[in-house]
gemmi code that builds the backbone of each chain (N, CA, C; Angstrom):
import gemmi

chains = {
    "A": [
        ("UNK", (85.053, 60.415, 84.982), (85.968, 61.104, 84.052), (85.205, 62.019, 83.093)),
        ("UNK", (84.239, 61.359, 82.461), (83.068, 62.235, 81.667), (82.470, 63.484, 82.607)),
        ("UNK", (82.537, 63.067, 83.483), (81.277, 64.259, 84.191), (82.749, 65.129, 84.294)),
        ("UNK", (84.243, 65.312, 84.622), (84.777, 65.843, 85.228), (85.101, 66.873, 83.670)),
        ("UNK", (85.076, 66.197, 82.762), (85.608, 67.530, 81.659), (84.382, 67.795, 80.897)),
        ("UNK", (82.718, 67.625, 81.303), (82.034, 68.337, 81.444), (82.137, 69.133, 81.988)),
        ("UNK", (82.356, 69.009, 83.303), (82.392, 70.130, 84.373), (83.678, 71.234, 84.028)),
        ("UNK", (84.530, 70.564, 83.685), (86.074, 71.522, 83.293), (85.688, 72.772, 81.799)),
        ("UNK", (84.410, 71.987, 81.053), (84.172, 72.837, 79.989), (83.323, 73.714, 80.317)),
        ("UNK", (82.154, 73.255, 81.174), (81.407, 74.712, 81.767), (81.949, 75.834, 82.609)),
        ("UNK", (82.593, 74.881, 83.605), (83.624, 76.764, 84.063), (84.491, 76.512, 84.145)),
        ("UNK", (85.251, 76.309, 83.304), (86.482, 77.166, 82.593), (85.951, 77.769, 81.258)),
        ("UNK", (85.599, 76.562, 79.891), (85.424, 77.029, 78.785), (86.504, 77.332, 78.147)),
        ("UNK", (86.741, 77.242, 77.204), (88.045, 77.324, 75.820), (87.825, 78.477, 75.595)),
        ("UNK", (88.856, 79.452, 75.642), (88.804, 80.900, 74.937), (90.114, 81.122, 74.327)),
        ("UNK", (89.811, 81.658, 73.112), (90.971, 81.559, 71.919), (90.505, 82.997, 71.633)),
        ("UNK", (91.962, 83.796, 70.826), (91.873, 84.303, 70.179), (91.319, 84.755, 68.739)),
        ("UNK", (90.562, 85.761, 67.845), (89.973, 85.898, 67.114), (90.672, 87.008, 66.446)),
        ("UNK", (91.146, 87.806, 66.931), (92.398, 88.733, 66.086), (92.875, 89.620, 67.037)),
        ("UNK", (94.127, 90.280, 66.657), (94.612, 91.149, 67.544), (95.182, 92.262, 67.201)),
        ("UNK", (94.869, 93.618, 67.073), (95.373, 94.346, 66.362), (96.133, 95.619, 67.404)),
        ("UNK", (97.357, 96.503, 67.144), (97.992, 97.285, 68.121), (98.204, 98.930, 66.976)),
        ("UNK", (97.775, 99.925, 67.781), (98.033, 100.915, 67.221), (99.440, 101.845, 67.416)),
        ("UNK", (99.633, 102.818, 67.290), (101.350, 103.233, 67.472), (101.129, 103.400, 69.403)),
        ("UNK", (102.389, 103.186, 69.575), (101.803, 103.205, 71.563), (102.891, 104.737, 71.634)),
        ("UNK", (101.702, 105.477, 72.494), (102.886, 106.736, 72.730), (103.531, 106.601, 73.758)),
        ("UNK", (104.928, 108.008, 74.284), (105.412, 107.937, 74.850), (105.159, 107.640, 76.680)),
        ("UNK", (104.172, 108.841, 76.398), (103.374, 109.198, 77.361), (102.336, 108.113, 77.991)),
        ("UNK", (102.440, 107.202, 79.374), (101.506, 106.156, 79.106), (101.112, 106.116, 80.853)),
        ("UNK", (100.795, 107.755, 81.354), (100.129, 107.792, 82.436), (98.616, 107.812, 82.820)),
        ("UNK", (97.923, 107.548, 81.906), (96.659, 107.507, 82.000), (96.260, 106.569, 80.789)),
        ("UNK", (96.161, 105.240, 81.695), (95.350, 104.165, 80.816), (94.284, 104.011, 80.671)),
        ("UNK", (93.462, 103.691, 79.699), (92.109, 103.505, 79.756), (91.815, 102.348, 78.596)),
        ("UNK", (90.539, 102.391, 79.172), (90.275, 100.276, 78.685), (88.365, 100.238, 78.287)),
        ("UNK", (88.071, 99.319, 77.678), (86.603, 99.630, 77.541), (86.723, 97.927, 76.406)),
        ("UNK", (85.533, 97.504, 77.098), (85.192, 95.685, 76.980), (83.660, 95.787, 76.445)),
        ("UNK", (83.526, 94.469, 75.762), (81.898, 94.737, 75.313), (81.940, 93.285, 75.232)),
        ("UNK", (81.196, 92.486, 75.134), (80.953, 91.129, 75.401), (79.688, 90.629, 74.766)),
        ("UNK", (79.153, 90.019, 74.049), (77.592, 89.344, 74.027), (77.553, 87.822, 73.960)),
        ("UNK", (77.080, 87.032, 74.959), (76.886, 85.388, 74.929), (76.058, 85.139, 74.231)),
        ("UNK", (76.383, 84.262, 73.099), (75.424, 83.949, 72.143), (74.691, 82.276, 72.413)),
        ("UNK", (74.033, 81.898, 71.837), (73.210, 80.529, 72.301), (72.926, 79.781, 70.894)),
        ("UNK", (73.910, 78.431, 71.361), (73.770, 77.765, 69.775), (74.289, 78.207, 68.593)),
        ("UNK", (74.843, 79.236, 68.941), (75.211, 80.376, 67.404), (74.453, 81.330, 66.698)),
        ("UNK", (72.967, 81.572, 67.644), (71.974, 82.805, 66.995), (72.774, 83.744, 67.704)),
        ("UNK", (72.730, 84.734, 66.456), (73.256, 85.905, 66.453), (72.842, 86.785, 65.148)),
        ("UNK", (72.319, 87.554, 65.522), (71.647, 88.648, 64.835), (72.501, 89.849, 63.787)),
        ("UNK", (73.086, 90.229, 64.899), (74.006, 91.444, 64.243), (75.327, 91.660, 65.130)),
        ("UNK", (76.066, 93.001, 64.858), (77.296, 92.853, 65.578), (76.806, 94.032, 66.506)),
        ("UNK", (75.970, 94.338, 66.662), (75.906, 95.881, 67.200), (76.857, 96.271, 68.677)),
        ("UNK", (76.491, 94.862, 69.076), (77.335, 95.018, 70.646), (78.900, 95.674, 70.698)),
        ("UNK", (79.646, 95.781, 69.522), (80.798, 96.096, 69.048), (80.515, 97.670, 69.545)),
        ("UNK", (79.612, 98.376, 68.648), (79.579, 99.640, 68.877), (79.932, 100.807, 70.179)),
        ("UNK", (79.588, 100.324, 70.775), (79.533, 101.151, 72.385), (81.159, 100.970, 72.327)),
        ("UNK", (81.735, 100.228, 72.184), (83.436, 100.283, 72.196), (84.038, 101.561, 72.458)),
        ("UNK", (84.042, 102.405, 71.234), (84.871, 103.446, 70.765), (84.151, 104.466, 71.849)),
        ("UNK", (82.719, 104.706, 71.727), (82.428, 105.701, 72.732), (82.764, 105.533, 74.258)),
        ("UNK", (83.005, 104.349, 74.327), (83.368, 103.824, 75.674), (84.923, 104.375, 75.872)),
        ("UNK", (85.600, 104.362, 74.914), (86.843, 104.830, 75.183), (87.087, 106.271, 75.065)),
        ("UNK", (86.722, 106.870, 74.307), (86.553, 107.883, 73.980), (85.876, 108.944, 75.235)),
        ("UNK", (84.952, 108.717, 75.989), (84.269, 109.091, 77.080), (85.490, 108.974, 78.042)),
        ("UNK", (86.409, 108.175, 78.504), (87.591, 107.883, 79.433), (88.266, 109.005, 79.250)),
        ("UNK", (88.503, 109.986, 77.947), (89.374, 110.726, 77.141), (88.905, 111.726, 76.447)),
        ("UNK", (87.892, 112.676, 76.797), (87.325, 113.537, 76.298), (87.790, 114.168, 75.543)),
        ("UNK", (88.690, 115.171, 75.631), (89.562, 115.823, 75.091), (90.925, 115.893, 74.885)),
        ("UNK", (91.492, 114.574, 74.687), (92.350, 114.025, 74.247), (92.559, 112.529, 73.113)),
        ("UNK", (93.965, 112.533, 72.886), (94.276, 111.244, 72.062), (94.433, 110.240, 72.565)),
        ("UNK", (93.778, 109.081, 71.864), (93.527, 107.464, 72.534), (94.477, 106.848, 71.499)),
        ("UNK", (95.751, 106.888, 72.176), (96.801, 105.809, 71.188), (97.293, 104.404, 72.050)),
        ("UNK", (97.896, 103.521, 71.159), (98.298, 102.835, 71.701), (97.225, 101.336, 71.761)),
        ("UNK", (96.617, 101.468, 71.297), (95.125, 100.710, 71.440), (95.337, 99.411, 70.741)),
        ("UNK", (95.608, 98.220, 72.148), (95.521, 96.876, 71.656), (94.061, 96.334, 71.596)),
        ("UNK", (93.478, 95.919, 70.826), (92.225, 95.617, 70.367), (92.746, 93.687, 70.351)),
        ("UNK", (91.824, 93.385, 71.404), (91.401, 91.782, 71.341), (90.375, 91.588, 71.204)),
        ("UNK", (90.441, 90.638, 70.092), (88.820, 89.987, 70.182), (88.675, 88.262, 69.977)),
        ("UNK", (88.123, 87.904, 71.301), (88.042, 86.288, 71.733), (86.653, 85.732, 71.921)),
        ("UNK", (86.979, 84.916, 71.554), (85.854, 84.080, 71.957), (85.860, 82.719, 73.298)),
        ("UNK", (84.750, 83.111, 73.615), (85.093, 81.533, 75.328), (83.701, 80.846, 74.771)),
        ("UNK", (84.194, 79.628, 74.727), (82.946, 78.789, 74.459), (82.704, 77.712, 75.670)),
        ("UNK", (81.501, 77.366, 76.045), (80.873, 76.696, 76.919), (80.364, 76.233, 76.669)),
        ("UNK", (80.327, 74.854, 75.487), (79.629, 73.240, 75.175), (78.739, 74.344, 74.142)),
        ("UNK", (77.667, 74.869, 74.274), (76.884, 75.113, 72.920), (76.224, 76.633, 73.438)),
        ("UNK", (77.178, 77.498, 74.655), (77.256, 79.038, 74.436), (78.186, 79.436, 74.161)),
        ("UNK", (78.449, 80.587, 73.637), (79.402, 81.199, 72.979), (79.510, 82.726, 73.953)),
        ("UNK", (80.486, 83.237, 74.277), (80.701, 84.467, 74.828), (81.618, 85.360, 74.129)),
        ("UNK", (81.290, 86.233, 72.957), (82.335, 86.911, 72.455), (82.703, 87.927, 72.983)),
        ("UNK", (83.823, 88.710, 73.261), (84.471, 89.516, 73.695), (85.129, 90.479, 72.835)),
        ("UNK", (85.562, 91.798, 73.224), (85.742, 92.952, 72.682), (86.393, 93.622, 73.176)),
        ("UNK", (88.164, 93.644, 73.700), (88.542, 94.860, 75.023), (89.642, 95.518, 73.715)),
        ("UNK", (89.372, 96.903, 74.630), (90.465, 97.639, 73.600), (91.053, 97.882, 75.178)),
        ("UNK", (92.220, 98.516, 74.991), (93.299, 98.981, 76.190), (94.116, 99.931, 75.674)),
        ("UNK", (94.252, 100.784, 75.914), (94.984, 102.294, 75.350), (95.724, 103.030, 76.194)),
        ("UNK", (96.188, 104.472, 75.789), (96.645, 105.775, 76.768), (96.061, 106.733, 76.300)),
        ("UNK", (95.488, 107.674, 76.871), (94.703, 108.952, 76.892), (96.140, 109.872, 77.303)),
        ("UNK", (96.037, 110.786, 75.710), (97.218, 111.922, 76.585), (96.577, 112.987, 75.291)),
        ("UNK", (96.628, 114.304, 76.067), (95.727, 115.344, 76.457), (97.305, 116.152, 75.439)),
        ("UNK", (97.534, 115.463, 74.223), (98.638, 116.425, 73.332), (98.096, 117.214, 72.581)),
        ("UNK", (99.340, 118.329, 72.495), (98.563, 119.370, 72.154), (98.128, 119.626, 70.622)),
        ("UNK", (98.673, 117.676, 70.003), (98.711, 118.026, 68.483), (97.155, 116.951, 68.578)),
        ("UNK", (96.065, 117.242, 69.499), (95.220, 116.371, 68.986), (94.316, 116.861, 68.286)),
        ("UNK", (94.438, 118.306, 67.719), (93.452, 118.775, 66.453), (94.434, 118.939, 65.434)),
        ("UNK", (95.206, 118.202, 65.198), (95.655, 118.141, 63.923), (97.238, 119.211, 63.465)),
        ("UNK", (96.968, 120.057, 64.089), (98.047, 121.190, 64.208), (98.364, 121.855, 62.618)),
        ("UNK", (99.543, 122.273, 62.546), (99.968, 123.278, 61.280), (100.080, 122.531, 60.225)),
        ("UNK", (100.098, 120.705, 59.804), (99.996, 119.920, 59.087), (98.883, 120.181, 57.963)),
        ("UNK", (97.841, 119.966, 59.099), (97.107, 119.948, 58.369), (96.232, 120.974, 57.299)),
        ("UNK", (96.952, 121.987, 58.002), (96.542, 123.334, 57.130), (97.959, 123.942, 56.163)),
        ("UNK", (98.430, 122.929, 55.802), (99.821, 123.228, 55.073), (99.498, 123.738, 53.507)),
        ("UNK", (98.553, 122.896, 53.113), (98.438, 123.389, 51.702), (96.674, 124.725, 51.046)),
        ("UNK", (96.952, 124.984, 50.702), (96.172, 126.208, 50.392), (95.098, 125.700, 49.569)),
        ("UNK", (94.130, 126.453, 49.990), (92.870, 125.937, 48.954), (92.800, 126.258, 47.368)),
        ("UNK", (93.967, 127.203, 47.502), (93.797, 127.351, 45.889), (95.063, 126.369, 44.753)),
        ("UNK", (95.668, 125.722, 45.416), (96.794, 125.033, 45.233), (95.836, 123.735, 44.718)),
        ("UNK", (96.824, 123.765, 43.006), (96.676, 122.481, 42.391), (96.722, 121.716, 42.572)),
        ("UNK", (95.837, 120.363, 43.346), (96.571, 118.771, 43.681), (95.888, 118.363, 43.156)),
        ("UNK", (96.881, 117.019, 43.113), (96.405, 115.044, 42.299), (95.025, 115.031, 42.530)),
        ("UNK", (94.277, 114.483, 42.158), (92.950, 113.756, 42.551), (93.020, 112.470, 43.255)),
        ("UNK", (94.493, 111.918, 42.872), (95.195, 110.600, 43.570), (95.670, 110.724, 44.838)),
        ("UNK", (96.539, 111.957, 44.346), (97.514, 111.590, 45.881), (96.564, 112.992, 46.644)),
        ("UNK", (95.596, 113.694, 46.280), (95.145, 115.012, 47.177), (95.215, 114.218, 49.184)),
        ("UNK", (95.731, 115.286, 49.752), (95.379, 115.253, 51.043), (94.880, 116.372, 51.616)),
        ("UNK", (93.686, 115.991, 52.337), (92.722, 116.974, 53.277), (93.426, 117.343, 54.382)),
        ("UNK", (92.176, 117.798, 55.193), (92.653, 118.235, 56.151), (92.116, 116.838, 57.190)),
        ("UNK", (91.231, 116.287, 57.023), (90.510, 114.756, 57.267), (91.619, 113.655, 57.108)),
        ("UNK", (92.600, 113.775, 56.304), (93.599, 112.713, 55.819), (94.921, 112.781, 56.688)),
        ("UNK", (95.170, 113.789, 57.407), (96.143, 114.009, 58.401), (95.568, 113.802, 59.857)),
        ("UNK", (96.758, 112.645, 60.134), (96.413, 111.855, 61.175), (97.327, 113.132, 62.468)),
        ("UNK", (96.378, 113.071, 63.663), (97.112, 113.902, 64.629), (98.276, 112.782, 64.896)),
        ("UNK", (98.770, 113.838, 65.035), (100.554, 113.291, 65.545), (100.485, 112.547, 67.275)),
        ("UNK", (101.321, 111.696, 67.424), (101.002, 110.973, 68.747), (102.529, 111.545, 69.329)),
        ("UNK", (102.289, 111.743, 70.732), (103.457, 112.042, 71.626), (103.526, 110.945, 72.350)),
    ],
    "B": [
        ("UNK", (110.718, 47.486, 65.057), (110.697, 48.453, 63.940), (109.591, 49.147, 64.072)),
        ("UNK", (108.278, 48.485, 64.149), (107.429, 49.012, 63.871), (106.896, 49.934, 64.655)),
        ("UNK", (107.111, 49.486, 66.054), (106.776, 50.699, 67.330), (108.578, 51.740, 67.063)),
        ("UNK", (109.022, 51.727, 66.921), (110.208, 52.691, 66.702), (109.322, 53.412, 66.096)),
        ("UNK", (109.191, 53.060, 64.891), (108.555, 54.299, 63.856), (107.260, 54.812, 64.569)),
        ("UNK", (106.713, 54.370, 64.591), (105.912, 54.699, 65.450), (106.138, 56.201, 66.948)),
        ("UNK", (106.752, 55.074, 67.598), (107.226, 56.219, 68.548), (108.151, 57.667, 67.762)),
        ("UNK", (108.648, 57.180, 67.403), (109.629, 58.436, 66.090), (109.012, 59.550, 66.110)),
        ("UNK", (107.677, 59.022, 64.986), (106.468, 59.766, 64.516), (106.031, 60.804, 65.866)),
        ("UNK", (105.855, 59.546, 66.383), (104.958, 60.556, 67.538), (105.567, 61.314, 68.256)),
        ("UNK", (107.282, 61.433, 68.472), (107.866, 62.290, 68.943), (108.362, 63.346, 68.040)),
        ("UNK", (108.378, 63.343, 66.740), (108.697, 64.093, 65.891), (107.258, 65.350, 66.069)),
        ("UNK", (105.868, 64.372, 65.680), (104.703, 65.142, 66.061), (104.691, 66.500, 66.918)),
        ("UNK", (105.277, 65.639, 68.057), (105.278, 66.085, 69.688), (106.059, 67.311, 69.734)),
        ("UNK", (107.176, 67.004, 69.302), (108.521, 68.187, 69.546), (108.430, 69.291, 68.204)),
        ("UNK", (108.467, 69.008, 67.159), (108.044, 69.747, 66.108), (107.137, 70.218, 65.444)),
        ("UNK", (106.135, 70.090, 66.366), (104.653, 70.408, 65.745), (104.310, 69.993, 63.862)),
        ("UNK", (103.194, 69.881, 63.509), (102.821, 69.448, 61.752), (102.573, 70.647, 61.245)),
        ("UNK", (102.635, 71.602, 61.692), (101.715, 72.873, 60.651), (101.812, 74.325, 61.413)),
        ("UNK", (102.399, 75.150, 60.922), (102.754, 76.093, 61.436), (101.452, 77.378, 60.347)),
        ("UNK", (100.810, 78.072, 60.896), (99.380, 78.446, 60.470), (99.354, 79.963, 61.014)),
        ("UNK", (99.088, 81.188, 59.745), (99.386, 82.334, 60.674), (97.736, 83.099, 60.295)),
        ("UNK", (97.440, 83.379, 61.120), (96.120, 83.909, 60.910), (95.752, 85.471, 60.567)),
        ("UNK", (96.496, 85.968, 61.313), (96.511, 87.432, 61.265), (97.444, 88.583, 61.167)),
        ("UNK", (97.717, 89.175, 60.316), (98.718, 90.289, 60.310), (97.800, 91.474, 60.272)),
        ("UNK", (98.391, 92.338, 61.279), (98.073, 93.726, 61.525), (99.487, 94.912, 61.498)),
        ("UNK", (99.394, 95.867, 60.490), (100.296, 96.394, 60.401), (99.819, 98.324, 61.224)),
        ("UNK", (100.349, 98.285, 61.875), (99.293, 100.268, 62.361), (100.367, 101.143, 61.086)),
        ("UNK", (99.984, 102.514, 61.410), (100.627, 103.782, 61.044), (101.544, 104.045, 61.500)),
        ("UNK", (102.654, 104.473, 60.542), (103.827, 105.229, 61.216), (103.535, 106.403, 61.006)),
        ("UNK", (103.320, 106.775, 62.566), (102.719, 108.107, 63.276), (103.424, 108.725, 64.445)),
        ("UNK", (104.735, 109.260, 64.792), (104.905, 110.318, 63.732), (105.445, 109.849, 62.971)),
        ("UNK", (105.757, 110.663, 61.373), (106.127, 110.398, 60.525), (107.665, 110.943, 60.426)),
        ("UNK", (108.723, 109.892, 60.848), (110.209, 110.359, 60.993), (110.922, 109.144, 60.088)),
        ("UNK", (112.137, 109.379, 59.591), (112.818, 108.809, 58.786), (112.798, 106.988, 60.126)),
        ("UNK", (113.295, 106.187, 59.117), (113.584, 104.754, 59.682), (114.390, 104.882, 60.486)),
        ("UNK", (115.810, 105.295, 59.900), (116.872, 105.646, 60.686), (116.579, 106.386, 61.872)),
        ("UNK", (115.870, 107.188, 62.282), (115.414, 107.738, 63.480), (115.361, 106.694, 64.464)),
        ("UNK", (114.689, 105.306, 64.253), (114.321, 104.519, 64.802), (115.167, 103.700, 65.678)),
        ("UNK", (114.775, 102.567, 66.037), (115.751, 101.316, 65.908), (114.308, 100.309, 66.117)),
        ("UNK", (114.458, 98.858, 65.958), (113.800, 97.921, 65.580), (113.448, 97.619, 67.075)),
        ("UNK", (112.248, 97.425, 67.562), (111.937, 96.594, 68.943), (110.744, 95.650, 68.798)),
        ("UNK", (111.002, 94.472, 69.241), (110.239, 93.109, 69.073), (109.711, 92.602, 70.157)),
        ("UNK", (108.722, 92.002, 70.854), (108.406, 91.074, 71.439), (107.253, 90.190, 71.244)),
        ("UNK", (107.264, 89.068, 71.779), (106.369, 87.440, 71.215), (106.250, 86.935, 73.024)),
        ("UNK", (105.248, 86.283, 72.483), (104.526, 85.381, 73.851), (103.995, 84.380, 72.982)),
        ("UNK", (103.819, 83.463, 74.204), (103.345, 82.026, 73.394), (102.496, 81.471, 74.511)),
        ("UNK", (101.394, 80.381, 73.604), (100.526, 79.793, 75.097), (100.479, 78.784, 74.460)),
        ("UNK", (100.481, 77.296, 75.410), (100.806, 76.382, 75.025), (99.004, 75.717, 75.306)),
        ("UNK", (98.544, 75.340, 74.439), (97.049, 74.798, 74.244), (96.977, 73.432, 74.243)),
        ("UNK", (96.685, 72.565, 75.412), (96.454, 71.037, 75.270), (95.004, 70.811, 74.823)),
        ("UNK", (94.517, 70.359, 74.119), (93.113, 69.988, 73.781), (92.153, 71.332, 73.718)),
        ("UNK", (92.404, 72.355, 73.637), (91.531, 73.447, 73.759), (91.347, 74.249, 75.076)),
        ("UNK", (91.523, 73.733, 76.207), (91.531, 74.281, 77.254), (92.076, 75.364, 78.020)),
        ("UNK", (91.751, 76.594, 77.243), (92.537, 77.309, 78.124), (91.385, 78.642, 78.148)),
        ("UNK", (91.785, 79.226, 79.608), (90.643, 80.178, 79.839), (91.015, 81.451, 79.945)),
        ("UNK", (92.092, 82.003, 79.322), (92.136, 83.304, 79.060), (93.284, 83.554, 77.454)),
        ("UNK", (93.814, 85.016, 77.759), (94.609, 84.914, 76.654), (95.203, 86.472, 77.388)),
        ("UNK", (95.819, 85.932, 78.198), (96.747, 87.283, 78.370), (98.292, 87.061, 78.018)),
        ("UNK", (98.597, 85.785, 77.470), (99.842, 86.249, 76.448), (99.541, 87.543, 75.532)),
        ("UNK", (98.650, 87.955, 75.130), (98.273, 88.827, 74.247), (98.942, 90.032, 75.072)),
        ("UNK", (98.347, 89.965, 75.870), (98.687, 91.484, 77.179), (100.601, 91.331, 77.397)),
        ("UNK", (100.728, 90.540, 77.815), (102.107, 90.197, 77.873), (102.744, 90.434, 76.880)),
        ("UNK", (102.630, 90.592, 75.783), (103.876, 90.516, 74.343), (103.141, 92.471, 74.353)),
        ("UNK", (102.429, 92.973, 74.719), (102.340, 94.402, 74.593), (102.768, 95.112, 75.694)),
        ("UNK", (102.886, 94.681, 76.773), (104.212, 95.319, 77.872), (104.985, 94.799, 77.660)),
        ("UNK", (105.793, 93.953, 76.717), (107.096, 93.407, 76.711), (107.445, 94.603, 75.732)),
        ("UNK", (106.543, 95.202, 74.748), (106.746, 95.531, 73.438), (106.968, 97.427, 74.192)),
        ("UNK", (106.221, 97.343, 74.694), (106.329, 98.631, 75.546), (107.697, 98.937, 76.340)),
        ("UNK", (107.925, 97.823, 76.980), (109.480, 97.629, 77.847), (110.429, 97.764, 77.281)),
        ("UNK", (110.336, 97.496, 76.072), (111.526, 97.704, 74.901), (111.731, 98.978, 75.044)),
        ("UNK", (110.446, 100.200, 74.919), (110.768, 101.327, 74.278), (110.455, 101.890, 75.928)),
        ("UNK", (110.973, 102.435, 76.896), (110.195, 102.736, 77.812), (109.970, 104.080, 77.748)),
        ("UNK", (110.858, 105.440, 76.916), (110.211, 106.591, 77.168), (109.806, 106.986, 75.582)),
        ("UNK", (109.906, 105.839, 74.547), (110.116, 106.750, 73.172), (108.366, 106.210, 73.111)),
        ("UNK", (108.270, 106.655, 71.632), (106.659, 106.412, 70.732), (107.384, 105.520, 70.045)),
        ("UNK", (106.368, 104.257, 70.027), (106.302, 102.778, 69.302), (105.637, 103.310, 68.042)),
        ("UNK", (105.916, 102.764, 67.146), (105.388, 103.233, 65.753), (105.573, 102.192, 64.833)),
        ("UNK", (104.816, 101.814, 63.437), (105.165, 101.281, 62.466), (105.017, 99.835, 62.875)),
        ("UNK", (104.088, 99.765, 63.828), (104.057, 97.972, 64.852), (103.222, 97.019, 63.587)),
        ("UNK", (104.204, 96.109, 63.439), (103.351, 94.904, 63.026), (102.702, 93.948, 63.609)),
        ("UNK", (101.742, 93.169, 63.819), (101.280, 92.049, 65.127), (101.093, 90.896, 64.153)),
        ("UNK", (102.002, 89.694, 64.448), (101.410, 88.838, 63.902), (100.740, 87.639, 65.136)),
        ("UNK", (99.864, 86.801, 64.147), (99.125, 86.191, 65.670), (98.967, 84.377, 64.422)),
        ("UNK", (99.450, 83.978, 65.495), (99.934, 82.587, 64.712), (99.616, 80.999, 65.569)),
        ("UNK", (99.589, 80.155, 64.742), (99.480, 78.808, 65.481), (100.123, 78.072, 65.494)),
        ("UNK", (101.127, 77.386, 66.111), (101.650, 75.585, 65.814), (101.003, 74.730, 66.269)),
        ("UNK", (101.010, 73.885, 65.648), (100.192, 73.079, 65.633), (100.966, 71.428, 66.395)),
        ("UNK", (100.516, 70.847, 67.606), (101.379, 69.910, 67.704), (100.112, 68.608, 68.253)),
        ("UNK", (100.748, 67.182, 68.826), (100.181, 66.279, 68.685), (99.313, 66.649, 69.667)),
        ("UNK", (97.589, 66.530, 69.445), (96.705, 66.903, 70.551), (96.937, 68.156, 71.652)),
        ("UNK", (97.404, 68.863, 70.511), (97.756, 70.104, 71.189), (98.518, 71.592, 70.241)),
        ("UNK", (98.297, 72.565, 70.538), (98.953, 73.841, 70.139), (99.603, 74.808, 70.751)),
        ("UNK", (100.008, 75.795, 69.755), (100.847, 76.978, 70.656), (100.654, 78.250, 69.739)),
        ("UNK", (99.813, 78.480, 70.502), (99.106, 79.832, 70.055), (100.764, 81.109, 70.359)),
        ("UNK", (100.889, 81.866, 69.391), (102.096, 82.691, 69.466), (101.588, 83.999, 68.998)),
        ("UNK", (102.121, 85.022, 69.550), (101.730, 86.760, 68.991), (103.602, 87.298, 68.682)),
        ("UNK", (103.683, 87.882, 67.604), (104.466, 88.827, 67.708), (104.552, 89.797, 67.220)),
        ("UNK", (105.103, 90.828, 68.012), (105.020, 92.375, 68.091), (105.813, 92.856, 67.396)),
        ("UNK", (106.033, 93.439, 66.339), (107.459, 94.328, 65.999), (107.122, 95.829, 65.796)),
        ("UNK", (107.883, 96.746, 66.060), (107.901, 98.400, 65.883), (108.909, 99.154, 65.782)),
        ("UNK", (108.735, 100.531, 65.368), (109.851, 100.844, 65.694), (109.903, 102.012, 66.749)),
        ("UNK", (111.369, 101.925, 67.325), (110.755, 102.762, 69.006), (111.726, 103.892, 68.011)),
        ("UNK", (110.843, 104.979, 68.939), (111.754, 106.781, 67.824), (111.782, 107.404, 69.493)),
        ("UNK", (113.178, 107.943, 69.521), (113.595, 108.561, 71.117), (112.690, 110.010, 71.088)),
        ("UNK", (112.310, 110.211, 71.993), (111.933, 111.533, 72.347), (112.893, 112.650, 72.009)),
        ("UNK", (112.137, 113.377, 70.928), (112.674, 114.723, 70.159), (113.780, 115.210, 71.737)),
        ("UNK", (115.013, 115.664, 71.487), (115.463, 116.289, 72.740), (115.652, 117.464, 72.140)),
    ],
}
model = gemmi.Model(1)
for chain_id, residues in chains.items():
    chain = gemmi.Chain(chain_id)
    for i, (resn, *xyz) in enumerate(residues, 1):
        res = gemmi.Residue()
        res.name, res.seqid = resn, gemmi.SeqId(i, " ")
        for name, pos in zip(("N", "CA", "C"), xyz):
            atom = gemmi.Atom()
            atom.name, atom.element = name, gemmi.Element(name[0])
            atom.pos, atom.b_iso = gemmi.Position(*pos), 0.0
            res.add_atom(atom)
        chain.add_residue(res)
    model.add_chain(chain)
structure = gemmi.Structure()
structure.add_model(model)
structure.setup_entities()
């Protein structure tokens, strides 16, 4: 019985959720794209998060010149008695709209025009519009 | 008496879980930016039922985001909240996600 949920914890392993976050999903959802990053840790040494990084360029590369909406971001962990395997998948849609530089929004207000210091919005602060 | 209560307990445990535990709220952007009323409300939730820890994936997660998608099938989802939650029951849980947004119809 012991040896059998030894054995059930090395391959399978418990994997739970760690958070889950969803961005606006567009209409348009013919070209999916996905990008995973993973690092097994040992005992719990772990250095830094860097493995996270490659993410975004990973998706972003799928979608050159277009918008990545829609982006469910999981992040889990699978544990195996005293390794740890964290995980990283985003899952999205790449669509190639034509508001992905921002469009006439963002050039609405004039550089010589008085604004808040509070409420000022750039041209950096206007989010492209999702189709 | 004493195994009654007993058993009680442990079916009360069992069926109603002790502790209902929410871990995470994620709220995105409402992007585009159109009145509420434009909208209408679309929801979906998945649940995974956890005996002792054992479980080797988590694509309820995936599941409550094509359910959430199915809702809206040609509009833009917007304004999505995710909550990601636990019940808690005897030697066991139920891991739950839910989705809410609002679906906005394609400008005609």
């Amino acid at each position: 019985m012991k040896k059998l949920f030894v054995a059930l914890l090395l391959v399978n392993g418990c994997t739970h959720i760690n958070s889950v976050s969803l961005t606006p999903i567009p209409s348009q959802r013919s070209q999916p794209v996905r990008a995973e990053v993973s690092r097994t840790i040992f005992l719990g040494f772990n250095f830094d998060n860097d493995y996270i990084d490659p993410l975004v360029d990973d998706l972003k590369r799928q979608c050159p010149n277009g918008v990545v909406s829609g982006i469910l971001t999981k992040d889990q962990t699978t544990s195996y008695l005293i390794v740890f395997t964290k995980r990283v998948i985003a899952t999205g849609y790449c669509n190639n709209a034509r508001s992905a530089n921002a469009g006439p929004r963002a050039n609405r207000r004039q550089p010589s025009s008085v604004e808040s210091t509070v409420n000022s919005e750039s041209a950096m602060d206007v989010a492209p519009e999702i189709n | 008496m004493k195994t009654a209560a007993l058993f009680l307990t442990a079916a009360l445990l069992m069926t109603t879980g002790c502790a209902h535990s929410i871990h995470e709220v994620h709220v995105s952007d409402f992007n585009p930016g159109r009145s509420l009323k434009d909208g209408r409300r679309v929801k979906a939730s998945t649940e995974q039922f956890v005996v002792l820890g054992f479980t080797g994936n988590t694509d309820y997660v995936d599941d409550a985001y094509k359910k959430l998608m199915s809702e809206c099938p040609t509009g833009v989802i917007t304004g999505i909240t995710t909550q990601f939650s636990t019940s808690l029951g005897f030697f066991s849980w139920t891991n739950k996600i839910l989705m809410q947004g609002l679906c906005l119809a394609p400008k005609g």
